[in-house]
C-alpha positions, 0 to 999 in steps of 0.5 A: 500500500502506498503511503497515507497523503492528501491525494490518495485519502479518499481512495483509501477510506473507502476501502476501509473497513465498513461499519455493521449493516445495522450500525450504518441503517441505525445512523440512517434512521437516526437523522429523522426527525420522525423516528419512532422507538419501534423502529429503533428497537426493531432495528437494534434488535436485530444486532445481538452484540450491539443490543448487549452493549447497549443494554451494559451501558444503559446499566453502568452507574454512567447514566444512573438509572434508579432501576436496571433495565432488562430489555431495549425498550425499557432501555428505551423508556428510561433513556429516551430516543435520543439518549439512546441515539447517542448511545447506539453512535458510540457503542457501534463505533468503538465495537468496529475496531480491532485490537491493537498488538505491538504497534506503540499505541496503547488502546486502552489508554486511548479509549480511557482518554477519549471517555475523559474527554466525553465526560468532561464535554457532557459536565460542561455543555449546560454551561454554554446550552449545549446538548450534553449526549452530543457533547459526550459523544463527539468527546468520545470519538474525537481522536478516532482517525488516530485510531484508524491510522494506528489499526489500518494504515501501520506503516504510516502510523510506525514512522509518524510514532518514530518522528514524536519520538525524535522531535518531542512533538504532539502527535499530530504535529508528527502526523503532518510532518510525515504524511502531510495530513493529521488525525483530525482531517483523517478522521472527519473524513471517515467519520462522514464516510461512515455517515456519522451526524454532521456535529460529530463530524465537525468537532473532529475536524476542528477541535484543535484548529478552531477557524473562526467557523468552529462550532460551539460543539468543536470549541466544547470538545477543544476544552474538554480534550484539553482539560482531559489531558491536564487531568492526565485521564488515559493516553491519547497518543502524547504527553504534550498538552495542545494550547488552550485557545482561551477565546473558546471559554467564554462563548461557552460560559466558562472560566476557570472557576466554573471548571474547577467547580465542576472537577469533582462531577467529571471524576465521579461521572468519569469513574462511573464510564467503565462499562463503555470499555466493556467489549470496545475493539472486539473485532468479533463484533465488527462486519467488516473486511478490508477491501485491499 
């Protein structure tokens, strides 16, 4: 395979591996403003691991439930539709990709960290009136075009590990150097490949650049990587903190008081995400074949 570039992306994510059928439809369905329960849970049920990861999820201390859930539509019920849409984006997503093995990138402390910074996203969202699920999971899958360089394009993902380590760098100023791109375009283009909801998809393009088109969810999931990341929760691939662009706090209703206040909701919310790594990156649970 030739090396990873601005001029043959395209080409290769879409030999990427391709969500679920079910995930795919689910995404579909979700971009309906009439979508019903049944049809949720119809369509759910037609994807055991998913449904059972789900159903864990919706039972971790994460959400709080006062009883536990014995089936999707209880699930359902208790959560709402769109509750349990942001469920069902996050746990297919993370069930897609296959453990990692030798290749310098530790993925548990990768998904450590991504969960850090959904939490962090879900606290501090009423802040600025945002949407606290979409917050938590567009924190969740920030970083996944690391993820999909680590799992599938190695050889690029090796030299871009070697050039960190010689230049003491971010990893995505490594990224740039070598491949003339970074996981933050990387992966806003998967993520539309794969038809995810057009805010996710923005927060990965954007949350370390900002442009002055950011939106409110990017300049959201900036400061939670970032605050994640100064709290040292997981791994996400480098030991530099990026520069907190300071503009992005008050458009959100944030200043450093309001976060310090809020640090012992993400720890205790944060403590109680375990049950997302439940399961996450069993390639048992993935459809998909590469196409090379």
């Amino acid at each position: 395979m030739s090396q990873l570039n601005l001029r043959n992306l395209d080409h290769e994510i879409h030999q990427l591996p391709s969500l679920s059928v079910v995930v795919t439809q689910l995404l579909e369905l979700l971009g309906h403003d009439d979508l019903t329960m049944t049809q949720l849970m119809t369509l759910v049920g037609k994807d055991q691991a998913l449904a059972a990861r789900i159903l864990r999820i919706a039972n971790s201390p994460f959400y709080g439930l006062s009883r536990r859930v014995g089936s999707l539509q209880d699930a359902g019920t208790l959560l709402g539709i769109h509750t349990l849409g942001n469920i069902v984006t996050a746990a297919g997503v993370m069930g897609h990709f296959p453990p990692g093995g030798g290749d310098g990138f530790d993925r548990l402390s990768f998904w450590q960290h991504a969960i850090g910074v959904g939490t962090c996203a879900r606290v501090l969202a009423r802040h600025g009136g945002l949407d606290a699920e979409m917050g938590f999971t567009a924190g969740l899958l920030h970083d996944m075009g690391k993820l999909v360089l680590a799992s599938y394009f190695t050889s690029d993902f090796a030299a871009v590990l070697t050039w960190r380590d010689e230049h003491d760098c971010l990893l995505r100023d490594a990224e740039q150097a070598v491949l003339g791109l970074d996981h933050t375009e990387l992966g806003a283009r998967v993520a539309r490949h794969w038809r995810l909801p057009l805010p996710v998809v923005n927060a990965i393009a954007y949350h370390h650049s900002l442009p002055e088109v950011a939106t409110p969810l990017s300049e959201l999931v900036h400061v939670a990587d970032i605050l994640a990341r100064g709290l040292d929760i997981g791994h996400g691939g480098d030991d530099l903190i990026p520069t907190l662009k300071a503009s992005a706090l008050p458009r959100l209703g944030l200043d450093w008081q309001t976060i310090s206040a809020c640090l012992g909701e993400i720890e205790s919310l944060n403590a109680a995400a375990g049950a997302l790594l439940t399961g996450a990156a069993n390639p048992n649970e993935s459809n998909g074949e590469r196409c090379h």
